[in-house]
TORDOVEX-294879 format. One record per atom (N, C-alpha, C): z, y, x; residue in three letters; atom name. Coordinates in steps of 0.001 Angstrom, whole numbers. Layout:
MARPA      zz      yy      xx type atom
MARPA       Z       Y       X  ALA   CA
...
This chain:
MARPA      zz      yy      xx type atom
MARPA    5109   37195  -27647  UNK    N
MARPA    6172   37125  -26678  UNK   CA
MARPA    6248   35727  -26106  UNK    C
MARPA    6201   34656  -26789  UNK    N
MARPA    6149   33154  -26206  UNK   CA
MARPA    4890   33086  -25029  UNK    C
MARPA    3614   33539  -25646  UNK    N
MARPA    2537   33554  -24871  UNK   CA
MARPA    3078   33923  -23126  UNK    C
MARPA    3744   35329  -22966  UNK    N
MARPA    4846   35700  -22010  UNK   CA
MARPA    5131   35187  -21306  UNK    C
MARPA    6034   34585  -21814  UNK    N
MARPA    7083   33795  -21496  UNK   CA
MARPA    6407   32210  -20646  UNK    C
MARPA    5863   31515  -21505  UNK    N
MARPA    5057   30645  -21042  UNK   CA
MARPA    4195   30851  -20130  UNK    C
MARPA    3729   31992  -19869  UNK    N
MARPA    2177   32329  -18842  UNK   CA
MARPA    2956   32659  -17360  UNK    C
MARPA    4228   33453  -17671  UNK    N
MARPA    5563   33604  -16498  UNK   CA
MARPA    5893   32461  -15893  UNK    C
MARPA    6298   31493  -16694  UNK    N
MARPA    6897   30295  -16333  UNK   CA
MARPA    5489   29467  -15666  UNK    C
MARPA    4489   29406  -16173  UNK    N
MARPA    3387   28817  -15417  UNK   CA
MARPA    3112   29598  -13594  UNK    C
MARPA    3237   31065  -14065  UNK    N
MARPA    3130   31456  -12579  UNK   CA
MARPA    4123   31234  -11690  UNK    C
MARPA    5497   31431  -12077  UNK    N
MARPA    6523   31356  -11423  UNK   CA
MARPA    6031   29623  -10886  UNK    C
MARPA    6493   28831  -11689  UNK    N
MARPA    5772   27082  -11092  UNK   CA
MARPA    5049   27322  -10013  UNK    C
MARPA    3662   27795  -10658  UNK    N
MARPA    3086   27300   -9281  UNK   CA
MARPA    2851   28167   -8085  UNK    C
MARPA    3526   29685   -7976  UNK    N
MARPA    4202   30225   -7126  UNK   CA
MARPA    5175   29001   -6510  UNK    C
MARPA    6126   28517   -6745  UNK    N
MARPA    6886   27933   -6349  UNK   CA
MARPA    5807   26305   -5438  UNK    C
MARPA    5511   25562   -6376  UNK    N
MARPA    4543   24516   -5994  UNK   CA
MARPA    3358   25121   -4554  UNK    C
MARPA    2904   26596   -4304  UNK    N
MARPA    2158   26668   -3133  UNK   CA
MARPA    3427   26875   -2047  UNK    C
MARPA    4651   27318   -2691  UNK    N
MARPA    5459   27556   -1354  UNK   CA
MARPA    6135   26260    -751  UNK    C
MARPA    6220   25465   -1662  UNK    N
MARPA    6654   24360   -1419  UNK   CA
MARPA    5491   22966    -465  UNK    C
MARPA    4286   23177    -820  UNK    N
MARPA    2961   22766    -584  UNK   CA
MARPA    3001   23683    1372  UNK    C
MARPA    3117   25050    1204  UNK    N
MARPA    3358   25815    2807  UNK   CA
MARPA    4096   24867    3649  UNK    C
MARPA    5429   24722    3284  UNK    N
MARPA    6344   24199    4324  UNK   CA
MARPA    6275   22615    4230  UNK    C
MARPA    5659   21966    3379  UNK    N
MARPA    5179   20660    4167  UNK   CA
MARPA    3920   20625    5160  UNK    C
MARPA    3507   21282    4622  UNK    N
MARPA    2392   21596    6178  UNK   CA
MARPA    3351   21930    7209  UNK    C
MARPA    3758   22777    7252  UNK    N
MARPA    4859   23249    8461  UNK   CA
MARPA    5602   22323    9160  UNK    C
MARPA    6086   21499    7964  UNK    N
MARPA    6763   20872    8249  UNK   CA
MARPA    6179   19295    9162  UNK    C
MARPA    5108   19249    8994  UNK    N
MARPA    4463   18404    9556  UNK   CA
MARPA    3866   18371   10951  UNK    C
MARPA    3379   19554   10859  UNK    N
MARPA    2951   20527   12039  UNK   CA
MARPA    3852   20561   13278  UNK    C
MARPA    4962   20501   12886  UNK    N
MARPA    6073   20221   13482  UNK   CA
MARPA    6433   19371   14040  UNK    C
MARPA    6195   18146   13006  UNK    N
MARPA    6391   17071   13695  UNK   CA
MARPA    5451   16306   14403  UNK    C
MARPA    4350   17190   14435  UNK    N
MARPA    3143   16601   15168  UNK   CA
MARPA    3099   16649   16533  UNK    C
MARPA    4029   18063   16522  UNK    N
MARPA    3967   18995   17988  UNK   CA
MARPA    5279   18485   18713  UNK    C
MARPA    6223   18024   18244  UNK    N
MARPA    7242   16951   18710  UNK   CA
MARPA    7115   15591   19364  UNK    C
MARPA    6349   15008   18063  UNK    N
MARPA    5602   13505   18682  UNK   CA
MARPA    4701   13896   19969  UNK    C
MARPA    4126   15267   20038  UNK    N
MARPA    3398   15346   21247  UNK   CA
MARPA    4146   15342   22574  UNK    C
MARPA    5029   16266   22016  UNK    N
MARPA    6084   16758   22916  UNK   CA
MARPA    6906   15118   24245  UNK    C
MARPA    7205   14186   23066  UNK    N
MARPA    7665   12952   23238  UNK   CA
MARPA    6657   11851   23859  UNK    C
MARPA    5192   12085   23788  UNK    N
MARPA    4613   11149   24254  UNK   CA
MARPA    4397   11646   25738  UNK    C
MARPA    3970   13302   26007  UNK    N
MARPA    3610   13818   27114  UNK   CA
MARPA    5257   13744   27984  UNK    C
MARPA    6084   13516   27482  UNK    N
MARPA    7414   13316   28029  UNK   CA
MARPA    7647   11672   29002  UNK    C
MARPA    6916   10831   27812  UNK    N
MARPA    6986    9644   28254  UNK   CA
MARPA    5745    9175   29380  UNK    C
MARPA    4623   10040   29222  UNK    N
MARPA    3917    9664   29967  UNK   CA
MARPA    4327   10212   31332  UNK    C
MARPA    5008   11843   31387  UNK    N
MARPA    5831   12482   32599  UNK   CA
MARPA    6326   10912   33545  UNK    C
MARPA    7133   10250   32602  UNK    N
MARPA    8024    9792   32998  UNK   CA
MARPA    7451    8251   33576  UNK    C
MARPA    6177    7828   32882  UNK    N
MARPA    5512    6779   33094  UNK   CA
MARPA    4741    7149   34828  UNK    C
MARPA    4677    8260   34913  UNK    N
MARPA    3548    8884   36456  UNK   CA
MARPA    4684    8637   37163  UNK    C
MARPA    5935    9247   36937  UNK    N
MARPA    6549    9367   37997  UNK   CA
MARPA    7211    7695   38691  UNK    C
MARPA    7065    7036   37712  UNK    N
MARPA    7720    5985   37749  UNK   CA
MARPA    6853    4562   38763  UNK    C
MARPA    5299    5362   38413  UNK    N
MARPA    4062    4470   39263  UNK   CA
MARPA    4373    5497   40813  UNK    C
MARPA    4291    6770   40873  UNK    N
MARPA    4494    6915   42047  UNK   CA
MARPA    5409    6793   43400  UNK    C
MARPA    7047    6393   42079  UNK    N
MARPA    7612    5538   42751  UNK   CA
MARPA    7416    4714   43710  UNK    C
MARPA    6733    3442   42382  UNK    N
MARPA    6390    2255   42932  UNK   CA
MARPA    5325    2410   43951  UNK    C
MARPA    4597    3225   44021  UNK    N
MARPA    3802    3362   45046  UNK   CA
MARPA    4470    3685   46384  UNK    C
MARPA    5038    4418   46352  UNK    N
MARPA    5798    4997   47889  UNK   CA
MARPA    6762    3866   48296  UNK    C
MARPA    7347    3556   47439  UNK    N
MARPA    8385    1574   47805  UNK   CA
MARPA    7062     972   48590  UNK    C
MARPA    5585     988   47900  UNK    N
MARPA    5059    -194   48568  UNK   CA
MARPA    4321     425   50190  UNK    C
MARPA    4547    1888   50221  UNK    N
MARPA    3317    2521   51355  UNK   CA
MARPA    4620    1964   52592  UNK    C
MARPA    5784    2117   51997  UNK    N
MARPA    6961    1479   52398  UNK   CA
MARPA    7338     384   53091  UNK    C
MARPA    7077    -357   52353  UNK    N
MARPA    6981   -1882   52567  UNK   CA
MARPA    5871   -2544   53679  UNK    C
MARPA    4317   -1585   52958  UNK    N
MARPA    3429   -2067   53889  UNK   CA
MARPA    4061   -1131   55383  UNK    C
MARPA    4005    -430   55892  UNK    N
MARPA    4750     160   57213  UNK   CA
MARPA    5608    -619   57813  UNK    C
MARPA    6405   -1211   56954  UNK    N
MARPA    7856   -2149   58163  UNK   CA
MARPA    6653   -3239   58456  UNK    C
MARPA    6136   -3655   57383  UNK    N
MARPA    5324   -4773   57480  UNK   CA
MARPA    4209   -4688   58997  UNK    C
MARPA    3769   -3557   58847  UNK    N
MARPA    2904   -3499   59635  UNK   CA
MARPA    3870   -3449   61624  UNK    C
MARPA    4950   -2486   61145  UNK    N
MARPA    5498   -2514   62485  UNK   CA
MARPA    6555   -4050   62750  UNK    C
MARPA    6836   -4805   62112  UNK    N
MARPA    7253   -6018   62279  UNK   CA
MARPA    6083   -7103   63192  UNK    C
MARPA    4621   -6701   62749  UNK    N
MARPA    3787   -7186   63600  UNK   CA
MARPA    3208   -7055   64601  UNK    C
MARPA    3445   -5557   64919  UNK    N
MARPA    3358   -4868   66254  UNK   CA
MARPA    4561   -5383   66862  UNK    C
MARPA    5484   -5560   66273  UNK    N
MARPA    6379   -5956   67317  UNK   CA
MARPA    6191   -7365   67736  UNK    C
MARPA    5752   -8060   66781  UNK    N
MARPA    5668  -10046   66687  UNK   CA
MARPA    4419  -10190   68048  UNK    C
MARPA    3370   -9068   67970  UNK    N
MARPA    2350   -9179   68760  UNK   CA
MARPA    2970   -8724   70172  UNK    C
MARPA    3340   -7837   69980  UNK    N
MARPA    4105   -7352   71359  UNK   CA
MARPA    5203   -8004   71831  UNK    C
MARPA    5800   -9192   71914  UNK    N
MARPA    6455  -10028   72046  UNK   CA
MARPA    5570  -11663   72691  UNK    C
MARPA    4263  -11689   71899  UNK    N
MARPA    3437  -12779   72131  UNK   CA
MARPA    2518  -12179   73856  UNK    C
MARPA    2664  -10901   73658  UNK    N
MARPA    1779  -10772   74773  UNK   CA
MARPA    2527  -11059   75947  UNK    C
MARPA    3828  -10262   75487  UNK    N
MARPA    4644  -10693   76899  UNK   CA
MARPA    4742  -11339   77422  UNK    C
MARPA    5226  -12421   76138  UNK    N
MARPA    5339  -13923   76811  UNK   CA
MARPA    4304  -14571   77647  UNK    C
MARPA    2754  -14602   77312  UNK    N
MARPA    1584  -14596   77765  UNK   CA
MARPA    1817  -14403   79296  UNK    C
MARPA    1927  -12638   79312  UNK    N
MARPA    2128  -12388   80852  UNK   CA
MARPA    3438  -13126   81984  UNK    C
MARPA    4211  -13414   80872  UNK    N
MARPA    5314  -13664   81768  UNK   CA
MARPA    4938  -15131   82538  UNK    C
MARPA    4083  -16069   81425  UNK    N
MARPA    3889  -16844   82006  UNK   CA
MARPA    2846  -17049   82932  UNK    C
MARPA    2011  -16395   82932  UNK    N
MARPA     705  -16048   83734  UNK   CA
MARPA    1171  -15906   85199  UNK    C
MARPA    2220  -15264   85108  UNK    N
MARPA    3108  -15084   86702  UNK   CA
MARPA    3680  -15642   86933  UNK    C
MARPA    4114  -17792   86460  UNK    N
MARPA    5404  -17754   86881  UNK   CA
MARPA    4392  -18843   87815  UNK    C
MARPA    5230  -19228   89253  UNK    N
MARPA    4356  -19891   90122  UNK   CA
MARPA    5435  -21800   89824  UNK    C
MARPA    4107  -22518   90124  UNK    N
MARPA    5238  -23846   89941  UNK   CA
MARPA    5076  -24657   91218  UNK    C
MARPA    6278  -25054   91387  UNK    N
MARPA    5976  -26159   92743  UNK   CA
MARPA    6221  -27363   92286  UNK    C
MARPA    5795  -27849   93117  UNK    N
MARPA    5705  -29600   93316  UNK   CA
MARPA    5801  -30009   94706  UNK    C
MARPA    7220  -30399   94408  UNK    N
MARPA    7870  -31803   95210  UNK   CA
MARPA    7826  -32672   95554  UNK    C
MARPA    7059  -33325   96906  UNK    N
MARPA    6737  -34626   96311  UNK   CA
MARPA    7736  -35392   97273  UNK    C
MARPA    8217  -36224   97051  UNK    N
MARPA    9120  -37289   97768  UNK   CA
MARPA    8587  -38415   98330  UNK    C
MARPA    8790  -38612   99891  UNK    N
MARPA    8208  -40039   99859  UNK   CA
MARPA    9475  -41063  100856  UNK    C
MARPA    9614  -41883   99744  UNK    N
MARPA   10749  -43088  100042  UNK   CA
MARPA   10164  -44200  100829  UNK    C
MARPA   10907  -44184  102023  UNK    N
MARPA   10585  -45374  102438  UNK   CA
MARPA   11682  -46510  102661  UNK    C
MARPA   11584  -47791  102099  UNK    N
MARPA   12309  -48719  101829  UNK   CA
MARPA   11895  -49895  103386  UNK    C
MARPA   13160  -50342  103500  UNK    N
MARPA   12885  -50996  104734  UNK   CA
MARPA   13290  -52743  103922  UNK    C
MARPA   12723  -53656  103819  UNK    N
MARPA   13123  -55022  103772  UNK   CA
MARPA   13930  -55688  104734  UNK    C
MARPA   14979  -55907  105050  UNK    N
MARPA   15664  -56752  105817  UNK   CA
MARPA   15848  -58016  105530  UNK    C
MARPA   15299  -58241  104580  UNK    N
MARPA   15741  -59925  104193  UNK   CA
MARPA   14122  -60719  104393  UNK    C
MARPA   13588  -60597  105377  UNK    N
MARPA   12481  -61767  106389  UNK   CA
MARPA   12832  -63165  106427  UNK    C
């Protein structure tokens, strides 16, 4: 009867020890698929954050670019305006008389 008893208690154990051995796997598994969960989250969040910054700069370059269309289109004018302007010259001629002979 001890024999029993003892050979029970050995199975029951390590019945218990593979179920316990199951759910740390599980349990790991778990947390593997979480940490995944969290990195593909952060990287979501890392793309969106460059494409941001990208569209600020397609942004930036555009004013940039039309600030110089305008700077150029301003230089030409001036160009023409002066191309047309006509100048005269005045010339004066003084004539001084001496009276003191």
């Amino acid at each position: 009867m001890k024999k029993v008893i003892v050979l029970s208690t050995v199975l029951a154990l390590g019945a218990l020890g593979m179920a316990c051995g199951d759910s740390g796997n599980t349990n790991t598994a778990v947390n593997v698929n979480a940490n995944r969960s969290v990195a593909n989250a952060m990287n979501s969040a890392a793309n969106a954050a460059n494409s941001a910054a990208n569209q600020m700069a397609t942004a930036a370059n555009q004013v940039a670019n039309a600030a110089n269309a305008a700077s150029n289109s301003m230089a030409n004018s001036n160009v023409r305006s002066n191309s047309t302007t006509t100048t005269t010259t005045t010339t004066n001629t003084n004539t001084h008389s001496n009276t003191n002979k």
